[in-house]
C-alpha positions as CSV (number, residue, x, y, z in Angstrom):
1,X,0.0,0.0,0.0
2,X,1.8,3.5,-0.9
3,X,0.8,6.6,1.0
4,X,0.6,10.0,0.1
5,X,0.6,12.5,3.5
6,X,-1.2,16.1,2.8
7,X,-2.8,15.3,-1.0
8,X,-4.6,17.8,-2.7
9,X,-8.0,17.6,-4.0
10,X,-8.1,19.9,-6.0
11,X,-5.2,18.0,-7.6
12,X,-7.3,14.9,-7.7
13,X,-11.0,15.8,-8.5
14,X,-12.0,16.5,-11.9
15,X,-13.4,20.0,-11.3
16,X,-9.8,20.9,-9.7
17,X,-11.2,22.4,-6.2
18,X,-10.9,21.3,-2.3
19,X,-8.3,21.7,0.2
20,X,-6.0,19.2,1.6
21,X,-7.0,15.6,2.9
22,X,-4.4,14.1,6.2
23,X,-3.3,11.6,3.6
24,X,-4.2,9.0,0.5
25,X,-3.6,5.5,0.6
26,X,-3.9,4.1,-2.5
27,X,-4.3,0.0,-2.5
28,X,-2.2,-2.0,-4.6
29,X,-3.8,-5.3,-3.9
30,X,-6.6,-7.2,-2.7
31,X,-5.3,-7.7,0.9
32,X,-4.3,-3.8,1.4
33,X,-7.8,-3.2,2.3
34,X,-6.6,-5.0,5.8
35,X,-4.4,-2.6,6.5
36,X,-7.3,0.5,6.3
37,X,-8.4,0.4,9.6
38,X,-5.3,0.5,11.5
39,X,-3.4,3.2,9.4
40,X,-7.1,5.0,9.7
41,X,-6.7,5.2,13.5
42,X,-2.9,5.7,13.3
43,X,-3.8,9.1,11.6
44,X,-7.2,9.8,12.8
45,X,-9.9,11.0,10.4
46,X,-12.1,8.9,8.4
47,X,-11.1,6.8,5.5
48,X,-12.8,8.4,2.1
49,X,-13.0,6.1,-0.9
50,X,-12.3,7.7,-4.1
51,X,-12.5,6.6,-7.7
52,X,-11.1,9.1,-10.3
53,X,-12.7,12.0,-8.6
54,X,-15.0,12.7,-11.3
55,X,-18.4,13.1,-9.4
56,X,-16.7,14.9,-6.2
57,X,-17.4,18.6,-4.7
58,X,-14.9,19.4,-2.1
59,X,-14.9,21.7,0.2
60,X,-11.5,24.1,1.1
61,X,-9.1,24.0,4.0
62,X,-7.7,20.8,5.9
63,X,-10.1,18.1,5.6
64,X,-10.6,15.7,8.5
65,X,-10.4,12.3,5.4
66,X,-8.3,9.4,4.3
67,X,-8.3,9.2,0.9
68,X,-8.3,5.7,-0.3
69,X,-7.8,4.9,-4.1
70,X,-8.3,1.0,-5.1
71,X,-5.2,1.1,-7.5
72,X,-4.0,-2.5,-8.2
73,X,-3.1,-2.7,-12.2
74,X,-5.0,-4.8,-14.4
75,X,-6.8,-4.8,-17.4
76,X,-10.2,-5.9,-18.4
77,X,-10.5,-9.5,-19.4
78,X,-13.5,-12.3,-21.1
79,X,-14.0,-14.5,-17.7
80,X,-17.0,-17.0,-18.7
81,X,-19.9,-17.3,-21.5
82,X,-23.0,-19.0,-21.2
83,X,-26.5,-18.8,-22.6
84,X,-25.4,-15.7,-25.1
85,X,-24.2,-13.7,-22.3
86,X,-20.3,-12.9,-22.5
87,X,-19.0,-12.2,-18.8
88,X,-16.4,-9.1,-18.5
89,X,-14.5,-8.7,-15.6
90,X,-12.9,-5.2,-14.6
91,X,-11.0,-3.8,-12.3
92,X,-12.2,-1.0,-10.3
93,X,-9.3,1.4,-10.8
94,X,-9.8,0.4,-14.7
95,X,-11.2,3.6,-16.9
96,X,-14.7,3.2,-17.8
97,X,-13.6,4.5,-21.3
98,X,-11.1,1.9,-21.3
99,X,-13.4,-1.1,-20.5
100,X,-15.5,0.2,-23.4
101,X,-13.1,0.4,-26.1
102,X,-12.2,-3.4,-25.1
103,X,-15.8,-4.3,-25.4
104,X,-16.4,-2.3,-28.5
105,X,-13.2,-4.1,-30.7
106,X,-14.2,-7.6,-29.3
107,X,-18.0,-6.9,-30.3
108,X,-19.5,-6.7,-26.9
109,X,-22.8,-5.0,-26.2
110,X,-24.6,-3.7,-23.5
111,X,-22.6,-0.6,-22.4
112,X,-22.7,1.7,-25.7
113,X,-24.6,4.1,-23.6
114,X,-22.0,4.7,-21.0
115,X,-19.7,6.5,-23.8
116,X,-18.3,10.1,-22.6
117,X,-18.9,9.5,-19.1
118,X,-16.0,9.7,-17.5
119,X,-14.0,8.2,-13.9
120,X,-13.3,4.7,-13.7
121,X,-15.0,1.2,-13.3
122,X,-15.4,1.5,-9.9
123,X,-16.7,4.9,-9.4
124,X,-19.3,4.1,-12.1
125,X,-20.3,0.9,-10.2
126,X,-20.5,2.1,-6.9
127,X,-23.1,5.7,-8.7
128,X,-25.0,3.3,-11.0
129,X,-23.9,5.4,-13.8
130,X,-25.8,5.8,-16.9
131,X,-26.1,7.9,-19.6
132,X,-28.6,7.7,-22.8
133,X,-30.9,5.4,-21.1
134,X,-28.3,2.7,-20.1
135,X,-27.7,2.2,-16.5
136,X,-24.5,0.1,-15.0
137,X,-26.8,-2.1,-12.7
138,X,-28.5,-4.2,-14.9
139,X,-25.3,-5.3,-16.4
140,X,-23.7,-6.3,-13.5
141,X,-23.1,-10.2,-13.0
142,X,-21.1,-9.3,-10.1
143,X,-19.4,-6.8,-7.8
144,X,-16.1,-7.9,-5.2
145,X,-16.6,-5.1,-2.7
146,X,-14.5,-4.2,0.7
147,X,-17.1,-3.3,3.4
148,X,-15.1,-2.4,6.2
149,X,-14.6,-5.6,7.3
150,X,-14.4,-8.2,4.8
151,X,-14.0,-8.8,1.2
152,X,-17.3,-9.8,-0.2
153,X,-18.7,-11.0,-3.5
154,X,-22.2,-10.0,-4.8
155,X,-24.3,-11.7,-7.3
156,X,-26.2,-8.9,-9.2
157,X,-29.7,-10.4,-8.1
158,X,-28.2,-9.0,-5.0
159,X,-27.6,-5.8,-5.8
160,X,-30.3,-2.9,-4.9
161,X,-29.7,-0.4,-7.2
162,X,-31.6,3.0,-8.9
163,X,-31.4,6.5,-10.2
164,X,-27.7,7.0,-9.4
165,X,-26.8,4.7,-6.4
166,X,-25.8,1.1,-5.7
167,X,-26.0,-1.0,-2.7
168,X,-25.0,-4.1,-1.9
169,X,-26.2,-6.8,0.2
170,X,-27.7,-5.9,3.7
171,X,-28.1,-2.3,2.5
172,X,-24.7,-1.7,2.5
173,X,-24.1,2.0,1.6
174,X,-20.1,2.6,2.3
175,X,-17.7,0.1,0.1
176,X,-14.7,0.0,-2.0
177,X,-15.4,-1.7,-5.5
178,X,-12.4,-3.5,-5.9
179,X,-13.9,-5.3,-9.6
180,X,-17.4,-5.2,-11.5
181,X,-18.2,-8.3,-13.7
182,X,-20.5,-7.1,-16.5
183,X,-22.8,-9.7,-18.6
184,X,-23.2,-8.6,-22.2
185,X,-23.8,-9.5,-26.0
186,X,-22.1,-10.3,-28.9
187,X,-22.9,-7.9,-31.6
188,X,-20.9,-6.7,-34.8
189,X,-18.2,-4.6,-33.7
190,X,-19.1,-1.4,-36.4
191,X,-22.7,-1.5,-35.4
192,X,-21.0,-1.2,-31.7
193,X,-18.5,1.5,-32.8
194,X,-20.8,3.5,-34.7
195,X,-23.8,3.7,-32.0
196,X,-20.5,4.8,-29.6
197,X,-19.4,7.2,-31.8
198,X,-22.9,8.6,-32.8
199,X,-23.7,9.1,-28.9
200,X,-19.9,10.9,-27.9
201,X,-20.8,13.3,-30.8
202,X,-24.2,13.8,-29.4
203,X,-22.9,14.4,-26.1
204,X,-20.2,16.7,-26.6
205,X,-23.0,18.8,-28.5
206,X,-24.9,19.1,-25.6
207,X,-22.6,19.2,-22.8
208,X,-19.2,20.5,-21.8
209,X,-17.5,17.2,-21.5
210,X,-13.7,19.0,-22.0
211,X,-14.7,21.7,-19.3
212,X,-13.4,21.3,-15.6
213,X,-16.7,20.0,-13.8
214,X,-17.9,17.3,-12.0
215,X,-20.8,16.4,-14.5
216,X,-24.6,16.8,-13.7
217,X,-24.4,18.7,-10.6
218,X,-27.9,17.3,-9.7
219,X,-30.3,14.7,-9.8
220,X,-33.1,14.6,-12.0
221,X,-36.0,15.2,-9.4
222,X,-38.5,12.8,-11.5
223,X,-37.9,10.9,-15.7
224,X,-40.3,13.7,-16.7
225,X,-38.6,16.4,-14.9
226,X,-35.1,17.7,-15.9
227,X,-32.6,19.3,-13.5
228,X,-30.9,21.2,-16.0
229,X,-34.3,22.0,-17.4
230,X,-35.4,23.9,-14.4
231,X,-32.2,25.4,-13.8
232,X,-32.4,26.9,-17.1
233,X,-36.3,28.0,-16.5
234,X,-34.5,29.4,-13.2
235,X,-32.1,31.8,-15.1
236,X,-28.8,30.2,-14.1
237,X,-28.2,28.5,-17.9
238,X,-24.6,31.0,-17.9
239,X,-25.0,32.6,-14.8
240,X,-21.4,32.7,-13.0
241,X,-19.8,33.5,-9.7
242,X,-16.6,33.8,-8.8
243,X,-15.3,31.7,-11.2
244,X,-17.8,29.1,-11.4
245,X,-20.7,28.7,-14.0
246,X,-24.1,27.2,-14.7
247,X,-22.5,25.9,-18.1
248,X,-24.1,27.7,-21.2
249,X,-24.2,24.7,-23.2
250,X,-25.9,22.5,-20.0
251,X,-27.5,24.2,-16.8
252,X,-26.9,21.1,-14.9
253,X,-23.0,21.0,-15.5
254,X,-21.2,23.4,-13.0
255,X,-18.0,24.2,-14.0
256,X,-14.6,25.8,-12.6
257,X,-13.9,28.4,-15.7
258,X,-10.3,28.1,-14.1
259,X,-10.5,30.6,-11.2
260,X,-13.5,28.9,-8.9
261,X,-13.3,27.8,-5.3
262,X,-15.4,25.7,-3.2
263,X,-17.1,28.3,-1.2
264,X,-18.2,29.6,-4.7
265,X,-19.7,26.7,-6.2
266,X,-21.5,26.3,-2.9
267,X,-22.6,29.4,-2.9
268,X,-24.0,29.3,-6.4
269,X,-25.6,25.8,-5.8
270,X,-27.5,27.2,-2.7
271,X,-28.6,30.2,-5.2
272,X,-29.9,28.3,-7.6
273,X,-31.9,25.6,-5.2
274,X,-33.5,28.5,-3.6
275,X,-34.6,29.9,-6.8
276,X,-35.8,26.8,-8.5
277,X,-37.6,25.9,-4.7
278,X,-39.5,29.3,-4.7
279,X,-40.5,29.2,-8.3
280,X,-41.4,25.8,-8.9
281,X,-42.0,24.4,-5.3
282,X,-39.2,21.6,-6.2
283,X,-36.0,20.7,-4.0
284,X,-32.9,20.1,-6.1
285,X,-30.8,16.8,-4.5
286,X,-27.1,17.2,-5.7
287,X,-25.9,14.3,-7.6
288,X,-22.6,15.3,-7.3
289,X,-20.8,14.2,-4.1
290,X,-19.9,16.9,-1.7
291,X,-16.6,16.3,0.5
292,X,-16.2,18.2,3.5
């Protein structure tokens, strides 16, 4: 296990703000994970687990967390096939765009959707992450998880899963993915690469996908009602503080123009639930995950 004293998030998150964590301990193999909880009480705080840092908020200052990254090398590999299904196992430090390309040149379908989101396998797992109507969950075989305790694997009949979070069994809310093992199709590798393509093309009209953000910023409050919708009925489509936006191209992306802080995204957030509360009577849950 390597281990990083005083890391930076704003080095480390995707929209390049927060302050400074007591240290990140980034696991190199399975049986690291036993090694958390004493290390965690060696430098008091509470252990954090982070992915790429592609759906994270954080906050300024010294931050009372142990960052924990699941690093171990690997590469995604074909583990099984039975009944038309083609199993895929990852690892969770693997790059979702990664584990796609490898599906996509072996003719493997089931995760087209997922194109242009970015952060790695685990991250994606542990947010059900979807995009374009395709969700990770339902193509899940399996999950291996840490919970604290034990290392666990999870059938995915086991998994409770929905709009943007995963559980595993028991409820369990706080894990470390170490590896997701997808079940998916064989299809013919240009119909695979052109759906891909056609969707990253779509995307990257839409929303800011090169900008410094952390992606949707928040949750869809219903299918029929659009966060970036009412944001934009709100006035904030554009509107800017202190170096952070309500992108122009997508209200629900905020991003760090390159001068933002923490206490200015937060401040803008709080701005625009407020006004979308007061006009439409609706409270705005962040999908973005705030570190503080």
């Amino acid at each position: 296990m390597r281990e990083t004293a005083s890391p930076l998030l704003s080095e480390r998150t995707s929209m390049r703000l927060g302050g400074k964590a007591i240290a990140e301990l980034c696991i190199e193999s399975e049986n690291d994970v036993f090694l958390l909880d004493e290390r965690r009480k060696q430098l008091g705080g509470r252990l954090y687990f982070l992915g790429a840092g592609t759906n994270i908020l954080a906050a300024e200052g010294d931050l009372p967390v142990i960052l924990v990254r699941y690093a171990a090398a690997g590469e995604p590999e074909i583990v099984g096939e039975d009944d038309g299904k083609v199993f895929v196992r990852a690892g969770a430090s693997v790059p979702l765009a990664r584990l796609l390309r490898f599906c996509a040149v072996r003719g493997l379908s089931g995760l087209e959707g997922l194109v242009g989101i970015p952060g790695s396998v685990g991250g994606a797992v542990a947010m059900n992450a979807g995009s374009f109507g395709c969700e990770v969950g339902p193509h899940l075989a399996s999950v291996r998880f840490y919970d604290g305790v034990q290392i666990r694997d999870a059938a995915g009949t086991q998994l409770s899963y929905g709009y943007r979070h995963m559980r595993m069994p028991g409820g369990v809310a706080d894990y470390l993915v170490l590896s997701g093992t997808f079940s998916l199709t064989r299809k013919a590798k240009g119909d695979i690469s052109l759906l891909m393509r056609h969707k990253f093309f779509e995307k990257k009209s839409k929303q800011p996908v090169t900008a410094w953000s952390a992606g949707c910023v928040y949750k869809n409050p219903a299918p029929d009602r659009s966060a970036g919708k009412l944001l934009d009925a709100a006035g904030f489509r554009g509107k800017s503080l202190g170096g952070m936006m309500f992108s122009p191209l997508h209200a629900n992306f905020l991003v760090n123009t390159g001068k933002g802080s923490a206490p200015a995204a937060f401040d803008l957030m709080r701005m625009a639930e407020e006004e979308v509360k007061r006009r439409f009577s609706i409270v705005l849950e962040p999908e973005v995950r705030i570190l503080s």
